[in-house]
C-alpha positions in Angstrom: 11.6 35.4 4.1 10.1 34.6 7.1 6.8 35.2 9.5 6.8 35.4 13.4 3.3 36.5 13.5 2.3 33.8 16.4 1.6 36.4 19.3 -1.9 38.2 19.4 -0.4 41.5 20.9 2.4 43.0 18.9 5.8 44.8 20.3 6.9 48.0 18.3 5.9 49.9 15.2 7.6 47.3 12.6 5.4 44.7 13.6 2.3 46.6 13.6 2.5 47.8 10.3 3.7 44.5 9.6 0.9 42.0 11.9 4.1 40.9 12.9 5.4 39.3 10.0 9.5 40.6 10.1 11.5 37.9 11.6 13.8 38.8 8.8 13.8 42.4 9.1 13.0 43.7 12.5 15.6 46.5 13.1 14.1 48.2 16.4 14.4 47.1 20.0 11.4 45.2 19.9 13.6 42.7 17.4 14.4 41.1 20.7 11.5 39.7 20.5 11.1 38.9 17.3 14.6 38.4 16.4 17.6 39.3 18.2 19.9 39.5 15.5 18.0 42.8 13.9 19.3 44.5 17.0 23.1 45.0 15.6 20.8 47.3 12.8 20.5 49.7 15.3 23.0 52.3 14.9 21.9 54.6 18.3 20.7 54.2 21.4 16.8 54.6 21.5 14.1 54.0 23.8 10.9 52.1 22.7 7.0 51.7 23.9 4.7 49.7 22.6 1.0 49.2 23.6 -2.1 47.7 21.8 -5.2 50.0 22.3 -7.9 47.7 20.0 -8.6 44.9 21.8 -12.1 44.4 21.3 -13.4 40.7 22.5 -17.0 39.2 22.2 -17.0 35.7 24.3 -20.4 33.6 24.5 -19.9 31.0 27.0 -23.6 29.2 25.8 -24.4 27.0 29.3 -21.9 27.4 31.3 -24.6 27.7 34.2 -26.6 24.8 34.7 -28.4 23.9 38.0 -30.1 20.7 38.9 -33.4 21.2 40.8 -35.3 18.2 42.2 -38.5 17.5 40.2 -37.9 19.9 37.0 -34.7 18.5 35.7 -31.5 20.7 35.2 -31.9 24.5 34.2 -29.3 26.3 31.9 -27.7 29.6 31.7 -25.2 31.6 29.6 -22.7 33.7 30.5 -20.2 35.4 28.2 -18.9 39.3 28.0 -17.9 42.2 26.0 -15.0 43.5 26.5 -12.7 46.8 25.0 -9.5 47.6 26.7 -6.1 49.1 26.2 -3.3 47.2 27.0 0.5 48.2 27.4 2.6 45.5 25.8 6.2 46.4 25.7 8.9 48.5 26.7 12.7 48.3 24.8 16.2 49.7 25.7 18.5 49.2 23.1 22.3 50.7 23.5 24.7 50.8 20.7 28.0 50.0 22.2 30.4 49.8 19.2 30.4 49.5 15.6 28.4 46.3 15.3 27.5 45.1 18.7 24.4 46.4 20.1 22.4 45.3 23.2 18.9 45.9 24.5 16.4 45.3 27.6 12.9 44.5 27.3 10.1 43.8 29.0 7.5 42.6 27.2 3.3 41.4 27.9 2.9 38.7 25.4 -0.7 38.1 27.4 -3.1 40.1 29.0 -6.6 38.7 29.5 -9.4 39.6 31.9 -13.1 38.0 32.3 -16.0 39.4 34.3 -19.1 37.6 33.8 -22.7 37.4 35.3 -26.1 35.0 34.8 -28.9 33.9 36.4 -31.0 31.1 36.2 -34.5 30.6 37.4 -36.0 27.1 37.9 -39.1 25.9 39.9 -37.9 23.0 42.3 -40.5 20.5 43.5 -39.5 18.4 46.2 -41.1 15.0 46.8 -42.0 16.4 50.6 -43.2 20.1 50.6 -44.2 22.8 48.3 -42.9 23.6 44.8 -40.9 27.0 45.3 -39.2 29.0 42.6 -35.1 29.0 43.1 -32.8 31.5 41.4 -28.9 31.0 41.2 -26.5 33.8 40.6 -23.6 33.1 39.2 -20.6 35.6 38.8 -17.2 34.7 37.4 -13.9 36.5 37.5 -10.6 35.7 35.9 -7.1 37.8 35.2 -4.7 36.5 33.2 -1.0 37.9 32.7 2.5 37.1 31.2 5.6 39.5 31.8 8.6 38.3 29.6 11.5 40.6 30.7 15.1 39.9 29.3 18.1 41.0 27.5 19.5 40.6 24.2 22.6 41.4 21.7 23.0 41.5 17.9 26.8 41.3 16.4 26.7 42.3 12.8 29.2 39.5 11.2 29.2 41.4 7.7 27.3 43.9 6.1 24.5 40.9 4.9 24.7 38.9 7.9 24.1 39.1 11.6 23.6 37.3 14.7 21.4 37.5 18.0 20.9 35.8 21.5 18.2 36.6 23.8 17.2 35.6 27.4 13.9 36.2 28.9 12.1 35.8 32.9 9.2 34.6 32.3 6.6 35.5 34.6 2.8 34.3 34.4 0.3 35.1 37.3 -3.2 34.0 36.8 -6.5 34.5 39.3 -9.8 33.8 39.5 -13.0 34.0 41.7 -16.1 31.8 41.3 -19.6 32.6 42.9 -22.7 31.1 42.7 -25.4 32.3 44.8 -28.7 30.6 45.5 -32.3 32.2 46.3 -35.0 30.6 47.3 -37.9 32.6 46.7 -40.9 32.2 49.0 -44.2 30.8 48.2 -46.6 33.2 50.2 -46.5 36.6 50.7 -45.9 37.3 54.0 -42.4 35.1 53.8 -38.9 36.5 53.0 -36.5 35.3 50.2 -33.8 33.1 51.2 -30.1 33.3 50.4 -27.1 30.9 50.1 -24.0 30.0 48.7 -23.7 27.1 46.6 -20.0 27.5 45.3 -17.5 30.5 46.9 -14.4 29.8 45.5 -10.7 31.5 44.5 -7.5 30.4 43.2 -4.5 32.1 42.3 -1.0 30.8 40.5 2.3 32.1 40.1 4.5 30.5 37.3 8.1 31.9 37.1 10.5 30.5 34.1 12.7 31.0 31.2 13.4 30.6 27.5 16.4 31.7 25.3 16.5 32.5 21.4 18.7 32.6 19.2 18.3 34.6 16.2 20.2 34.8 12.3 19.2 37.6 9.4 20.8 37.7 5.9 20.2 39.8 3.0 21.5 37.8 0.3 20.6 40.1 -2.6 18.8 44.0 -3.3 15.0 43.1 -1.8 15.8 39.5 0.0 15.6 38.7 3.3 15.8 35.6 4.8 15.4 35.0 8.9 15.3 32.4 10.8 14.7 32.0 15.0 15.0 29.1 17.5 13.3 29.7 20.7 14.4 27.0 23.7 11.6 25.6 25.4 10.3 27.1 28.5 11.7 25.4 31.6 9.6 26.1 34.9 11.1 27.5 38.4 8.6 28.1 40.3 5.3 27.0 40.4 2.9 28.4 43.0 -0.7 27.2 43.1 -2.9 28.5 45.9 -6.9 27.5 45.9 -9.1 28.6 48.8 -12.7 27.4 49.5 -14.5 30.9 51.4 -17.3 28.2 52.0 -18.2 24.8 51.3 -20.7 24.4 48.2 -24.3 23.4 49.1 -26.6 20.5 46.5 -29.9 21.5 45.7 -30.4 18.0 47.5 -29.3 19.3 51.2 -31.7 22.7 50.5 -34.5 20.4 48.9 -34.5 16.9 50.3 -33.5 14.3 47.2 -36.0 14.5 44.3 -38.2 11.9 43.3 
């Protein structure tokens, strides 16, 4: 009697049907996961794939833009998206080797995230030297996100109501992102051209490599019980690589505008 319905992807049929609620009964390869100790269930080798194909996600980001113009305060933008995607989240091996022992590689996505992102924002600056002029910015934003756990596991079946599972897992979490804001200065008579410039050009990337254990216990102590439990190691960190480049150095509204009154 148990839940392990943390995760907002879920690995193999059981937890589907089940929103991932079967700590105490998982019996496939993804039990690995979930817990290793419903691996000695399986009675035959088996291959498994898994792969969410619903995500559908709304996200407002309500002014995240905002640019400062000299005379006419700070203007404000949203950004946000809409996004529907499929996503592959798992792939099992499980081997039965012997009556009771079975063992099983995985490779699981317990997150896969992506945000593409556009605004604009249209202010009028109005310098204490020179002409108002209308100004634009342009902002795009870009951002992948993804975890790879891939391990092993084995499940010993102690009795006919009781059995045991440990799990190791390589985790591997990569995440990247690109930032753009683009200024225009639009003219103010006719016979001039718009002008463009880059107030922010940014991208970083990480790379996070680590690794967790589990260690897993099912018993069926009567006809329709179930009882599971799970202990999960913290994750301890291996490698971390951060990497941030500038493709050019921001520009104020104050170095296009001269400082505001």
């Amino acid at each position: 009697m148990a839940a392990g319905n943390e995760e907002s992807l879920f690995f193999g049929g059981e937890a589907t049907l089940s929103a991932g609620a079967l700590m105490a009964i998982a019996k496939e390869g993804a039990a690995a996961w979930y817990n290793p100790a419903g691996l000695a269930s399986i009675r035959r080798s088996k291959v498994s794939l898994s792969g969410t194909a619903f995500s559908f996600r709304i996200r407002p980001l309500p002014s995240a833009l905002q640019l400062r113009l000299p005379g006419s305060g700070v203007h404000e933008g949203d950004l946000g998206s809409v996004e529907f995607r499929v996503i592959p989240s798992g792939v099992s091996l499980a081997h039965h080797l012997r009556a009771g022992i079975t063992v099983a590689f995985v490779m699981f996505v317990s997150e896969r995230d992506s945000l593409y992102t556009r605004a604009t924002v249209r202010g009028r600056a109005e310098p204490a030297e020179g002409p108002a002029a209308p100004f634009l910015a342009h902002a795009t934003l870009a951002r992948v996100d993804d975890t790879y756990n891939i391990g092993s596991a084995v499940g010993w079946e102690l009795s006919p109501t009781l059995r045991l599972g440990v799990a190791g897992f390589l985790l591997i979490a990569r995440h990247r992102g690109r930032a753009r804001v683009l200024g225009e200065l639009q003219p103010t008579l006719e016979d001039e051209a718009s002008t463009t410039m880059h107030l922010e050009d940014s991208e970083f990337s990480d790379l996070v490599i680590g690794g967790f254990g589990t260690i897993g216990l099912q018993w069926d102590p009567g006809p329709g019980w179930h009882v599971g439990a799970l202990l999960r190691t913290p994750s301890a960190t291996f490698v971390r690589v951060h990497d941030r480049t500038a493709l050019r150095l921001g520009a104020s509204t104050d170095a296009i505008f001269g400082p505001g009154t």
